[in-house]
TORKOL-4160 file (C-alpha; in steps of 0.2 Angstrom, whole numbers, padded with zeros to 4 digits, m for minus):
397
<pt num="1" X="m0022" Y="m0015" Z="m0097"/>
<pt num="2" X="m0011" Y="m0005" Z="m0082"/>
<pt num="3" X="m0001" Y="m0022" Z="m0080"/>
<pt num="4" X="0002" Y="m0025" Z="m0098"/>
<pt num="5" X="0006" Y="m0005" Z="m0100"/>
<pt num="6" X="0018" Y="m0006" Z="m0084"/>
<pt num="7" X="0027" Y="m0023" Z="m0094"/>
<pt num="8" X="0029" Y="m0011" Z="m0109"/>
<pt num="9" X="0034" Y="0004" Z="m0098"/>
<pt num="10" X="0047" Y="m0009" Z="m0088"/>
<pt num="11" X="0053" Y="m0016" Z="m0104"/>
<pt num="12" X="0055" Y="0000" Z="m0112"/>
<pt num="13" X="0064" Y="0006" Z="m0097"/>
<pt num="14" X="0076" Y="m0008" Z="m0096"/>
<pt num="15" X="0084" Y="m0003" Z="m0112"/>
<pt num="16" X="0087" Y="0013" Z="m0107"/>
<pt num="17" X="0096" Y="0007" Z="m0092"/>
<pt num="18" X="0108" Y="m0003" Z="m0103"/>
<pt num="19" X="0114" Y="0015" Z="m0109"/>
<pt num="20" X="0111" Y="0028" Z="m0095"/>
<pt num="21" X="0096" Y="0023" Z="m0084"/>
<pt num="22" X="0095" Y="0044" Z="m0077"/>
<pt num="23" X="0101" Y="0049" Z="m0095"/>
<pt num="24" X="0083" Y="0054" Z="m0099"/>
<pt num="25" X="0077" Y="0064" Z="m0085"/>
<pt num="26" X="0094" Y="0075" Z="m0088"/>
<pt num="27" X="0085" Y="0085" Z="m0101"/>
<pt num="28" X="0083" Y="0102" Z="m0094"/>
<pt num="29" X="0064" Y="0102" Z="m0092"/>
<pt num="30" X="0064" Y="0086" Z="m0083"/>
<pt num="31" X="0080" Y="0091" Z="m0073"/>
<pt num="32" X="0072" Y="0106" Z="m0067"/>
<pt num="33" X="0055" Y="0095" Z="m0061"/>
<pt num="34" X="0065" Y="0083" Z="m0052"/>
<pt num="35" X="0071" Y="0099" Z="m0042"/>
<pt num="36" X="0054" Y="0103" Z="m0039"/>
<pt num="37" X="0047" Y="0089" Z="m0033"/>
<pt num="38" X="0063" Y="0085" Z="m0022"/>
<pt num="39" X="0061" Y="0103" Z="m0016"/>
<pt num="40" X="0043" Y="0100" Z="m0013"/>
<pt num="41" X="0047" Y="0083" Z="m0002"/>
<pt num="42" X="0058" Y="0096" Z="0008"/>
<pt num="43" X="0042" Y="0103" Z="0015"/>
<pt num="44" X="0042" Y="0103" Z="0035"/>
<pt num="45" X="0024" Y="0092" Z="0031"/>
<pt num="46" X="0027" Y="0078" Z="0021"/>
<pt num="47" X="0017" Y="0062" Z="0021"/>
<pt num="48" X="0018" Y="0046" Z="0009"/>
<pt num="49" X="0007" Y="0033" Z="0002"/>
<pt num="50" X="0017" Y="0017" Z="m0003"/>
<pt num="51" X="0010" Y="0003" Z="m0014"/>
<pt num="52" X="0016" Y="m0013" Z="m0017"/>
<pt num="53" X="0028" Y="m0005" Z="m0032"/>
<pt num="54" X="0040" Y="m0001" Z="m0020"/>
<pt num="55" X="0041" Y="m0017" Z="m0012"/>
<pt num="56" X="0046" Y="m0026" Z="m0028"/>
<pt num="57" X="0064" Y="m0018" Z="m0029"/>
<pt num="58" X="0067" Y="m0028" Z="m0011"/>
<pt num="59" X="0064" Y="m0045" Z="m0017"/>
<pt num="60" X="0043" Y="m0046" Z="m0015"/>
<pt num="61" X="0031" Y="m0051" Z="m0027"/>
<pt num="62" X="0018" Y="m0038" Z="m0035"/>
<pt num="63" X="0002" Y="m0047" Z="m0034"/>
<pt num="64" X="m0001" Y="m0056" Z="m0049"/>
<pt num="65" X="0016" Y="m0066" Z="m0045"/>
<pt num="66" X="0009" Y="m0067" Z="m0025"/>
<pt num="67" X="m0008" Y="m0074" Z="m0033"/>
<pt num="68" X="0002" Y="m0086" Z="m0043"/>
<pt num="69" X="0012" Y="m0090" Z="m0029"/>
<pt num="70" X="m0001" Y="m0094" Z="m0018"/>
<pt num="71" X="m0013" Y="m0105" Z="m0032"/>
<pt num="72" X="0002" Y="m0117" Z="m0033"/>
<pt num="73" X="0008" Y="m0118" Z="m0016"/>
<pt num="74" X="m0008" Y="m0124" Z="m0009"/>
<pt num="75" X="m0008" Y="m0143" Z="m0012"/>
<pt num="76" X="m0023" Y="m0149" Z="m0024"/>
<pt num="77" X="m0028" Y="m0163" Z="m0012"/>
<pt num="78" X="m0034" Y="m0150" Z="0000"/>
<pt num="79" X="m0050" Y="m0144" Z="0003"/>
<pt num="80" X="m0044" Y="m0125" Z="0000"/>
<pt num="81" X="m0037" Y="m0128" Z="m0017"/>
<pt num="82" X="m0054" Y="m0136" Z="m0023"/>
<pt num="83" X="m0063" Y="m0120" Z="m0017"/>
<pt num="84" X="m0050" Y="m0106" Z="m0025"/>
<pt num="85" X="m0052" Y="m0118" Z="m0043"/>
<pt num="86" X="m0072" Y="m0115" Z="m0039"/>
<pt num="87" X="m0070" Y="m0097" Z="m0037"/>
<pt num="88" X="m0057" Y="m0094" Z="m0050"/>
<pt num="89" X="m0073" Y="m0102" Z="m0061"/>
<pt num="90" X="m0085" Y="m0087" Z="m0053"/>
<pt num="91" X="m0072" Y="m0076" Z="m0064"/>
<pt num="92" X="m0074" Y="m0083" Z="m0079"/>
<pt num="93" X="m0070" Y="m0071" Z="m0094"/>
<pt num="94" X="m0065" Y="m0057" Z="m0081"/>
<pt num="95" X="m0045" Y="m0052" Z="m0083"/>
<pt num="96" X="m0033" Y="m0046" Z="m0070"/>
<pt num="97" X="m0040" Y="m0056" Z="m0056"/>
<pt num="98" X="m0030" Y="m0057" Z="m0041"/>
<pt num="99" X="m0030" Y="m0066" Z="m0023"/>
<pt num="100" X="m0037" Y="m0052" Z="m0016"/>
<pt num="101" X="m0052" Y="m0056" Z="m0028"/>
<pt num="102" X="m0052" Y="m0073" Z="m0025"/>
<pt num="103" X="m0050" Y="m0069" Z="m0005"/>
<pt num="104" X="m0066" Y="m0053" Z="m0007"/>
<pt num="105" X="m0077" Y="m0069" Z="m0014"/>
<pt num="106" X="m0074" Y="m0081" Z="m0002"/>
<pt num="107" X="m0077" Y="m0069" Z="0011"/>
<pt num="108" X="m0094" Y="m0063" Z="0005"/>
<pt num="109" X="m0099" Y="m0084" Z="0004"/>
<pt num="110" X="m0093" Y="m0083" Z="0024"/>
<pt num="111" X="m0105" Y="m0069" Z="0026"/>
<pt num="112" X="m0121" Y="m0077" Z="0018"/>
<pt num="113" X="m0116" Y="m0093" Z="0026"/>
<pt num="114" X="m0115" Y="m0088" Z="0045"/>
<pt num="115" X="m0129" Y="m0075" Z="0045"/>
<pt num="116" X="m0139" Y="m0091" Z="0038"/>
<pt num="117" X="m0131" Y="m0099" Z="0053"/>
<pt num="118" X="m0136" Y="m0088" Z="0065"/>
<pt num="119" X="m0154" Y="m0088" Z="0061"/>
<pt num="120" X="m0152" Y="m0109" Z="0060"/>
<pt num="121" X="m0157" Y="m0109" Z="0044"/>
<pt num="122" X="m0158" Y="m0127" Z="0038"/>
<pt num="123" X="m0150" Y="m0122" Z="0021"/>
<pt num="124" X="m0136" Y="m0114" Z="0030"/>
<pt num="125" X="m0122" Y="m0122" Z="0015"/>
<pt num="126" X="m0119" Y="m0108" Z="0002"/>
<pt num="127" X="m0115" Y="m0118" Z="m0017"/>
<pt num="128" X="m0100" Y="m0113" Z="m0027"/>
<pt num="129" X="m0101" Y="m0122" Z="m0042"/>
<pt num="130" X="m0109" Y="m0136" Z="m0037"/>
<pt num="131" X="m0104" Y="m0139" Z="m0021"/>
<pt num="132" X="m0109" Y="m0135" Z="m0005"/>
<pt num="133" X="m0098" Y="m0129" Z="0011"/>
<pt num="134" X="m0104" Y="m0123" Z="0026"/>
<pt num="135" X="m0095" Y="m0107" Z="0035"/>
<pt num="136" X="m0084" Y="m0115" Z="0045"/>
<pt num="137" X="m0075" Y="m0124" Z="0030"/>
<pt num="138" X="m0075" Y="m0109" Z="0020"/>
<pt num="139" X="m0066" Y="m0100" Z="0036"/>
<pt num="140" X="m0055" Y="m0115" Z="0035"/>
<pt num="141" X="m0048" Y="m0110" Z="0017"/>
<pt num="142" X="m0048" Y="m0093" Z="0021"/>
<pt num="143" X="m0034" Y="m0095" Z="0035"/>
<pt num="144" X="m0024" Y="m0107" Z="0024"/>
<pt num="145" X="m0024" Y="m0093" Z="0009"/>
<pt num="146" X="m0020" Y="m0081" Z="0023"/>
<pt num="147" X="m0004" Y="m0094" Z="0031"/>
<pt num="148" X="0001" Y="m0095" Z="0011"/>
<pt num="149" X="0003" Y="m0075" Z="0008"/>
<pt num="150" X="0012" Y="m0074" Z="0023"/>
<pt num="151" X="0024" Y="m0088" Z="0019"/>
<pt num="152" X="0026" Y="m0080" Z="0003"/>
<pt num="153" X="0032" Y="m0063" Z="0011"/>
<pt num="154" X="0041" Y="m0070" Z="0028"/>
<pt num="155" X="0050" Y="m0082" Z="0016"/>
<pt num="156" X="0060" Y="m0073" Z="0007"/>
<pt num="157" X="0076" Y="m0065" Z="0012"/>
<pt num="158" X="0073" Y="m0046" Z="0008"/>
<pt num="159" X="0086" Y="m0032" Z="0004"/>
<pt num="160" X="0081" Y="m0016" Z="0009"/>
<pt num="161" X="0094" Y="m0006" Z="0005"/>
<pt num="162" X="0084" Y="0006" Z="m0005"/>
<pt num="163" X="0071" Y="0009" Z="0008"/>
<pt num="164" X="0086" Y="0012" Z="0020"/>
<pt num="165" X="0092" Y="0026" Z="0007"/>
<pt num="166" X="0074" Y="0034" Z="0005"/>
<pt num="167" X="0070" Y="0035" Z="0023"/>
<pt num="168" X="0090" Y="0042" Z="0025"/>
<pt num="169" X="0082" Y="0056" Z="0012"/>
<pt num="170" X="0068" Y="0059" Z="0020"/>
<pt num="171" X="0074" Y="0065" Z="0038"/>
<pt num="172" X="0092" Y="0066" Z="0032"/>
<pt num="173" X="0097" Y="0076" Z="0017"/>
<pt num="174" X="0078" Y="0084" Z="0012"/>
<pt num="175" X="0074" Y="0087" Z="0031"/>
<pt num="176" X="0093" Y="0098" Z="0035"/>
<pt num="177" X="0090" Y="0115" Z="0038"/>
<pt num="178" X="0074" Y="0113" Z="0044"/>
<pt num="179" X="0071" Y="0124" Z="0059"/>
<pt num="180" X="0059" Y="0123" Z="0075"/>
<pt num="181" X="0053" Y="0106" Z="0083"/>
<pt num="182" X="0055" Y="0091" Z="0071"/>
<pt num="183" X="0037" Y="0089" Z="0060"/>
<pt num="184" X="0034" Y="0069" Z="0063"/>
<pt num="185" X="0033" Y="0061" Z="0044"/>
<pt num="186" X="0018" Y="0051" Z="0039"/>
<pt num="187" X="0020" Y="0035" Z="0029"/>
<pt num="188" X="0005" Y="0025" Z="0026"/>
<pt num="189" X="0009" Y="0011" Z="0018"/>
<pt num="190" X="m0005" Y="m0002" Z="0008"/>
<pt num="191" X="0006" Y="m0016" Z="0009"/>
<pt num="192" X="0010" Y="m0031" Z="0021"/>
<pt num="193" X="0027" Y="m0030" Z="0023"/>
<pt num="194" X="0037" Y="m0022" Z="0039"/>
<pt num="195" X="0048" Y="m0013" Z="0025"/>
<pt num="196" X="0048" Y="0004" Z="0029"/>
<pt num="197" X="0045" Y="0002" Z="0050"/>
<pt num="198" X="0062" Y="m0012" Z="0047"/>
<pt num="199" X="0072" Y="0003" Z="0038"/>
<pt num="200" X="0067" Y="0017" Z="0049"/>
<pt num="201" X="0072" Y="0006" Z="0064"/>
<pt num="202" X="0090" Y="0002" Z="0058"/>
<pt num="203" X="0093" Y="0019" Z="0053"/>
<pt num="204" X="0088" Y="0025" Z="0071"/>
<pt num="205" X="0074" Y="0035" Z="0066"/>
<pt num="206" X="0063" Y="0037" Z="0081"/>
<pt num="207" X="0045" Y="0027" Z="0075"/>
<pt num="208" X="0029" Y="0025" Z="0080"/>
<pt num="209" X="0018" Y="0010" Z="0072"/>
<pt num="210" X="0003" Y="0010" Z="0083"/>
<pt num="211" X="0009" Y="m0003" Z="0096"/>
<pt num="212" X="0017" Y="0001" Z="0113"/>
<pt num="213" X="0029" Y="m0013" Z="0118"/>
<pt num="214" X="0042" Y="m0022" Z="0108"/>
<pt num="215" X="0043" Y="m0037" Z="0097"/>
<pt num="216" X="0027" Y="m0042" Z="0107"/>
<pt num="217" X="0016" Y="m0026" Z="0109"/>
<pt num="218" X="m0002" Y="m0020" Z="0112"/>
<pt num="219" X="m0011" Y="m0009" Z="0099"/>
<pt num="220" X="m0011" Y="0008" Z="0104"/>
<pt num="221" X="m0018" Y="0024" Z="0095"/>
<pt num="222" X="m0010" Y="0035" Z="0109"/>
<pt num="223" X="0009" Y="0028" Z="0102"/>
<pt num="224" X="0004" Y="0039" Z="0087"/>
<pt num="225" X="0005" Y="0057" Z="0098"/>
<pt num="226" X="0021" Y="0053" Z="0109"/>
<pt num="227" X="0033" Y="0065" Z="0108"/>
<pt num="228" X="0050" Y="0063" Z="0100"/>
<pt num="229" X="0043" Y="0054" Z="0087"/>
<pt num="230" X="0050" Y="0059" Z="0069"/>
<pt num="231" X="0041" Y="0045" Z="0058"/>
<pt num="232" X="0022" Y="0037" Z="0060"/>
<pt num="233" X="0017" Y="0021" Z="0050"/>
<pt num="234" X="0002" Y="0018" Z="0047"/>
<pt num="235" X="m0001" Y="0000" Z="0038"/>
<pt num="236" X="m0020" Y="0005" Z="0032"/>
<pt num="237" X="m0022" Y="m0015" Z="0026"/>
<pt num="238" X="m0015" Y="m0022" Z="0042"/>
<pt num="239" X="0003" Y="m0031" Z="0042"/>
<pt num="240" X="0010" Y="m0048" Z="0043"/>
<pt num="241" X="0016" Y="m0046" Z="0061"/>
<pt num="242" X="0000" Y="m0045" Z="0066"/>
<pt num="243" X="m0013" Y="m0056" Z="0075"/>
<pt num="244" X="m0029" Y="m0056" Z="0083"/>
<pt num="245" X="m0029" Y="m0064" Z="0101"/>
<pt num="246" X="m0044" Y="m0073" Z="0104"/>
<pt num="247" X="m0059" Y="m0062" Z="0112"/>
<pt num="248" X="m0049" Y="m0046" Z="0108"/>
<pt num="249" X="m0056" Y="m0035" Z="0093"/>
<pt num="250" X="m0037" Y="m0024" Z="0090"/>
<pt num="251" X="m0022" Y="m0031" Z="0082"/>
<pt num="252" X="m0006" Y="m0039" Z="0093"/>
<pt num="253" X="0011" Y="m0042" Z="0090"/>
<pt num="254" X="0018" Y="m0058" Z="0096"/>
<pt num="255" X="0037" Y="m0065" Z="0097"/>
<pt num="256" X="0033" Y="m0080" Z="0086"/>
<pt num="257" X="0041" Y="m0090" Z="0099"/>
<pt num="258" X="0031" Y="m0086" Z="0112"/>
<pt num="259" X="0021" Y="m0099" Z="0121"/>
<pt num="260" X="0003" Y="m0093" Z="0128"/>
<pt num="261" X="m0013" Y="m0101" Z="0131"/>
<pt num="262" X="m0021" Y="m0088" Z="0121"/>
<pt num="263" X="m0027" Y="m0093" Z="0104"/>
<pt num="264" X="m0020" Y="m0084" Z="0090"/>
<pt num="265" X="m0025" Y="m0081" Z="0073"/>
<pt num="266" X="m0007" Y="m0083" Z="0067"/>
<pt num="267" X="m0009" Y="m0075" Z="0049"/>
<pt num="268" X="m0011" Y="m0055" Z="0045"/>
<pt num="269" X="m0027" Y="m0045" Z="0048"/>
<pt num="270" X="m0032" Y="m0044" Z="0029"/>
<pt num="271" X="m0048" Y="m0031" Z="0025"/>
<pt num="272" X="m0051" Y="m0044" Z="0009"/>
<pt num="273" X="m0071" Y="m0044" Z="0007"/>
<pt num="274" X="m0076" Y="m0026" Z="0000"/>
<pt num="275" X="m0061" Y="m0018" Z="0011"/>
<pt num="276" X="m0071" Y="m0003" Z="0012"/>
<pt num="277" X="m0083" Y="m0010" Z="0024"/>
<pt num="278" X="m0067" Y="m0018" Z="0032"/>
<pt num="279" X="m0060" Y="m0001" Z="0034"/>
<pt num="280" X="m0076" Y="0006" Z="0044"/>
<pt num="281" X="m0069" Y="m0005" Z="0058"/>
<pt num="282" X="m0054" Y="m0004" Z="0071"/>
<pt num="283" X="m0041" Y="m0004" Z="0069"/>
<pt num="284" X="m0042" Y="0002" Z="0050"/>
<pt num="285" X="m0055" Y="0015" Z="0054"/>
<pt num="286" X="m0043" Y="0022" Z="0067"/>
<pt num="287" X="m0030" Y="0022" Z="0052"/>
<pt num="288" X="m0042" Y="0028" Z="0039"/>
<pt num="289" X="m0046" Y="0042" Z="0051"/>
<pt num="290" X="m0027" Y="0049" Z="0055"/>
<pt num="291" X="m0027" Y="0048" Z="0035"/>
<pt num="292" X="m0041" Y="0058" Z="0035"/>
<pt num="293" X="m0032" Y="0070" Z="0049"/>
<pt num="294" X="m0014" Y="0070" Z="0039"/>
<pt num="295" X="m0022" Y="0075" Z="0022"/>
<pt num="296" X="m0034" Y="0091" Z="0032"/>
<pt num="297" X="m0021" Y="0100" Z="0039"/>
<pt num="298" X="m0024" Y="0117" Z="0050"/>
<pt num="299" X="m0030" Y="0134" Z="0041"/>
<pt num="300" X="m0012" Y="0141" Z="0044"/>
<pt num="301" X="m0002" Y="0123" Z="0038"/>
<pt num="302" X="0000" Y="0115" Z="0021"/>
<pt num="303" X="0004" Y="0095" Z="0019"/>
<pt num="304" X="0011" Y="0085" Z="0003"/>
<pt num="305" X="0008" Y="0068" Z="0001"/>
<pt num="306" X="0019" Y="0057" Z="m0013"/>
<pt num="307" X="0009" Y="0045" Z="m0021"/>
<pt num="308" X="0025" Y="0031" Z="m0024"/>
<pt num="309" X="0022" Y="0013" Z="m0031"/>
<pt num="310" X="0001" Y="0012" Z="m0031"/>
<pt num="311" X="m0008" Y="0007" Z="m0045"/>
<pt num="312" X="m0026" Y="0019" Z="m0039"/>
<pt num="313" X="m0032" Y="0000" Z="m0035"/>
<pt num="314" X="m0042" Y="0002" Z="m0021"/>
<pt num="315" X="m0057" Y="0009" Z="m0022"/>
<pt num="316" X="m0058" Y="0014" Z="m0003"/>
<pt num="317" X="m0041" Y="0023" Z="m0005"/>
<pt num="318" X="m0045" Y="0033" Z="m0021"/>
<pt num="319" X="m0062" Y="0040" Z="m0013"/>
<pt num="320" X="m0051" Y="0047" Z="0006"/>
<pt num="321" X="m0040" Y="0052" Z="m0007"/>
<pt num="322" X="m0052" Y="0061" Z="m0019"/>
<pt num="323" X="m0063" Y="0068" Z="m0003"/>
<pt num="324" X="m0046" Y="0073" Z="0005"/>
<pt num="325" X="m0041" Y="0085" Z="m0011"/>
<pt num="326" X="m0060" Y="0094" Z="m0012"/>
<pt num="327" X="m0062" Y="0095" Z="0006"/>
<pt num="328" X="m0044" Y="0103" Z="0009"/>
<pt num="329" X="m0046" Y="0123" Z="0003"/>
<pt num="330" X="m0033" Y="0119" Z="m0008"/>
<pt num="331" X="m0018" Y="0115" Z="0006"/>
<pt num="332" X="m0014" Y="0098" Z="0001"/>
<pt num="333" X="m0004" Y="0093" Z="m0014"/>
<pt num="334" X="m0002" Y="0077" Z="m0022"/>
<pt num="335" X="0015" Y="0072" Z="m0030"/>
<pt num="336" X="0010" Y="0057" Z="m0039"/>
<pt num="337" X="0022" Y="0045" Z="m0047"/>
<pt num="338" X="0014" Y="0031" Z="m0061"/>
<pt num="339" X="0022" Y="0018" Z="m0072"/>
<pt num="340" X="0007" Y="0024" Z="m0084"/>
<pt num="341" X="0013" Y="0032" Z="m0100"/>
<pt num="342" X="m0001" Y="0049" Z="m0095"/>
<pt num="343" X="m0013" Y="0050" Z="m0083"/>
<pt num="344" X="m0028" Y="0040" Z="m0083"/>
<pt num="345" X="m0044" Y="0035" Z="m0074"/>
<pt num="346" X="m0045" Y="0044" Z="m0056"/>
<pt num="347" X="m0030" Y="0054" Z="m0061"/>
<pt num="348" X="m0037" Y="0063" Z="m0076"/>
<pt num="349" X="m0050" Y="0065" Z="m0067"/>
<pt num="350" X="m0042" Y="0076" Z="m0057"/>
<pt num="351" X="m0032" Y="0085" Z="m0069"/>
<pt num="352" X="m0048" Y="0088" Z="m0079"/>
<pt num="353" X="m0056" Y="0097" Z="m0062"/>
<pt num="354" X="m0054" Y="0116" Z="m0060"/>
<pt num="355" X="m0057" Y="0113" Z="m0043"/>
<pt num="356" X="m0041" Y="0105" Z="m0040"/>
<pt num="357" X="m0029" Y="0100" Z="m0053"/>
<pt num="358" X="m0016" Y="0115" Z="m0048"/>
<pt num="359" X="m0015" Y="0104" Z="m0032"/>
<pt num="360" X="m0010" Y="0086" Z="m0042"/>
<pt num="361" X="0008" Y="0085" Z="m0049"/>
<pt num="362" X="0011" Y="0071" Z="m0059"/>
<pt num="363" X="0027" Y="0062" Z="m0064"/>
<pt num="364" X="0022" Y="0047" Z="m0077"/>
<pt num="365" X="0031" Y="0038" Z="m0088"/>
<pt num="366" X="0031" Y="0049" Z="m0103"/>
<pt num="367" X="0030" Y="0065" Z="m0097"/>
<pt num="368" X="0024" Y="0077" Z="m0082"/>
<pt num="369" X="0006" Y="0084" Z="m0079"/>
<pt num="370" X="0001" Y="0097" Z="m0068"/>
<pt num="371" X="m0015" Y="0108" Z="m0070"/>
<pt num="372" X="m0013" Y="0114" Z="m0088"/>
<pt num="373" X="0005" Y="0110" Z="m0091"/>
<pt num="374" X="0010" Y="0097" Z="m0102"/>
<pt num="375" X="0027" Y="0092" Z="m0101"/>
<pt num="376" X="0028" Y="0077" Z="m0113"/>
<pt num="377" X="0045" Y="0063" Z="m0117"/>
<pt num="378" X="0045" Y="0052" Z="m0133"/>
<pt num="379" X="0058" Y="0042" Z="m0120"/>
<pt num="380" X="0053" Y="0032" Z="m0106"/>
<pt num="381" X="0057" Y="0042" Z="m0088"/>
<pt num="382" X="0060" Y="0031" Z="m0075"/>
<pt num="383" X="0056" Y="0041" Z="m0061"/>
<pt num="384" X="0040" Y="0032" Z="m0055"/>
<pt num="385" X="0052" Y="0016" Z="m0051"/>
<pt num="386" X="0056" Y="0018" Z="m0032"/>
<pt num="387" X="0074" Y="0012" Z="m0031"/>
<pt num="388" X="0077" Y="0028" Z="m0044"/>
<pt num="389" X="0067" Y="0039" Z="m0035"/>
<pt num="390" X="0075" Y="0034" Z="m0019"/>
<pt num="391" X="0092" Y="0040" Z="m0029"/>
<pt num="392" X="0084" Y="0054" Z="m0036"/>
<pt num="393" X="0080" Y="0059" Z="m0017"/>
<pt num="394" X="0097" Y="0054" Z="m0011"/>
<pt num="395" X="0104" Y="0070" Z="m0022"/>
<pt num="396" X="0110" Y="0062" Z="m0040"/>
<pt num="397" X="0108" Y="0069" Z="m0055"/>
């Protein structure tokens, strides 16, 4: 239902950019709360959480294309493709199924599988459909779904000439003025991609992504707190320049290139199976927990985080979120931006919570909610789409 409404909303918005794409959020009351929310970013704390929406805008599939992607690049003579078709069958009548379901499936059959294994259990094999695999040839399928979604990113020739323009915003025009040491900037980002670290980089914006060294590098926490920094990314489902090193439990980074005698897993670290229980361990608890830091600031601060391109997916997210915003004495605020025509699901939730709705602002496709206020459009405001936020952000009106 959220894909077929963001189609419409996308469709619907397409047309108005045939006339005037910035045309409908000209009208007074939705010019005066695009000041307010650029004037909220300006806020010396700022963090963001960045979903795969913003992603699309530089060349990258959302994930029903990745699925799609993957499913047909994965040759039907392997062994791999025979176990997605099986666990595609496992979701008979269910709709919106992803890889990441897929990929959450064939990781719980793993599970079953080795801990059968471990106790040598002469039934080890776990059945889907009607045949039997044992671990290792699951893990086998795993990795080459894994090789494909990162061929599927790394592929493709990116342009990321509006994440260039956001992160220019960000500690550009909205940070001027600002006075007293430089507040580093949070971005936790849900997706795979090296976008936002790639675009803070070429515009010279001193960065911290958890690793100490260069191209290859070591996972650190301690990079986070160096001083001088001005932006942290936090990739809180891992990245595709990633790679475990056998014997070694935190994340690497390799120069492709490299020769070692090290075995590598090659692919990015993916929390698939029930990420939540992914997420209780390192280096994703480490992430989860600076999350947990950002979004709790100090008796005597205040933080905002902008909500851009997320779909409220992730289960593991919306609850750190939720906890974050009742366990915060109100000094966090959420500036939320959805393709959805009004707020729905987690987000009604909140507006519907005297606790904490004066703390959620947002900015959906037909109109702006916050608390009690109702500031509804018959047209389409494409404000949720990140390359118009990022001009939105940029100054233009």
């Amino acid at each position: 239902m959220a894909k077929k409404r963001e189609a419409q909303a996308s469709a619907e918005t397409s047309v108005i950019e045939a006339e005037d794409v910035m045309s409908a959020l000209k009208a007074p009351q939705f010019y005066e709360l695009v000041e307010e929310f650029v004037k909220l970013l300006s806020q010396s704390r700022r963090a963001f959480l960045i979903g795969a929406g913003c992603s699309k805008c530089a060349g990258l599939p959302l994930m029903e294309e990745l699925t799609q992607e993957v499913l047909t690049a994965i040759p039907s003579t392997d062994k791999a493709h025979q176990i997605l078709q099986e666990l595609i069958q496992q979701f008979q009548g269910a709709q919106g199924c992803t890889i990441e379901d897929y990929m959450s499936e064939l990781v719980d059959f793993i599970s079953i599988a080795t801990r059968r294994a471990f106790r040598f259990s002469t039934k080890a094999n776990v059945t889907i459909e009607a045949t039997s695999y044992s671990a290792k040839e699951l893990e086998e399928a795993l990795a080459a779904i894994k090789q494909q979604i990162e061929q599927a990113i790394v592929k493709r020739q990116v342009d990321i000439q509006h994440h260039r323009s956001f992160v220019k915003a960000i500690h550009g025009r909205l940070q001027s003025g600002k006075s007293g040491a430089v507040q580093p900037v949070d971005y936790f980002t849900l997706n795979y991609d090296t976008l936002v670290e790639d675009a803070l980089s070429l515009e010279r914006i001193p960065i911290a992504d958890g690793f100490n060294g260069g191209v290859t590098g070591w996972w650190s926490t301690d990079a986070y707190d160096e001083r001088g920094v001005h932006a942290r990314v936090f990739k809180v489902h891992g990245s595709i320049d990633w790679c475990l090193i056998e014997d070694d439990v935190l994340p690497s980074r390799i120069r492709p290139s490299l020769k070692d005698d090290k075995q590598r897993e090659p692919v990015l670290i993916w929390p698939a199976a029930t990420k939540y229980r992914e997420t209780q361990r390192d280096p994703y608890a480490q992430i989860i927990g600076r999350l947990r830091t950002t979004l709790r600031p100090g008796p005597s601060n205040e933080v905002v985080l902008a909500i851009i391109g997320y779909s409220f997916g992730d289960s593991h997210i919306n609850y750190e979120l939720n906890r974050a915003l009742h366990e915060s004495d109100g000094r966090v605020s959420f500036v939320i931006f959805t393709s959805d025509d009004t707020p729905t699901g987690i987000l009604k939730d909140w507006l519907d919570d005297s606790s904490v709705k004066e703390h959620v602002r947002i900015h959906a496709n037909k109109g702006f909610f916050h608390a009690d206020t109702r500031t509804e459009s018959e047209t389409p405001l494409p404000w949720w789409r990140f390359e118009l936020l990022v001009r939105l952000l940029g100054g233009e009106r």
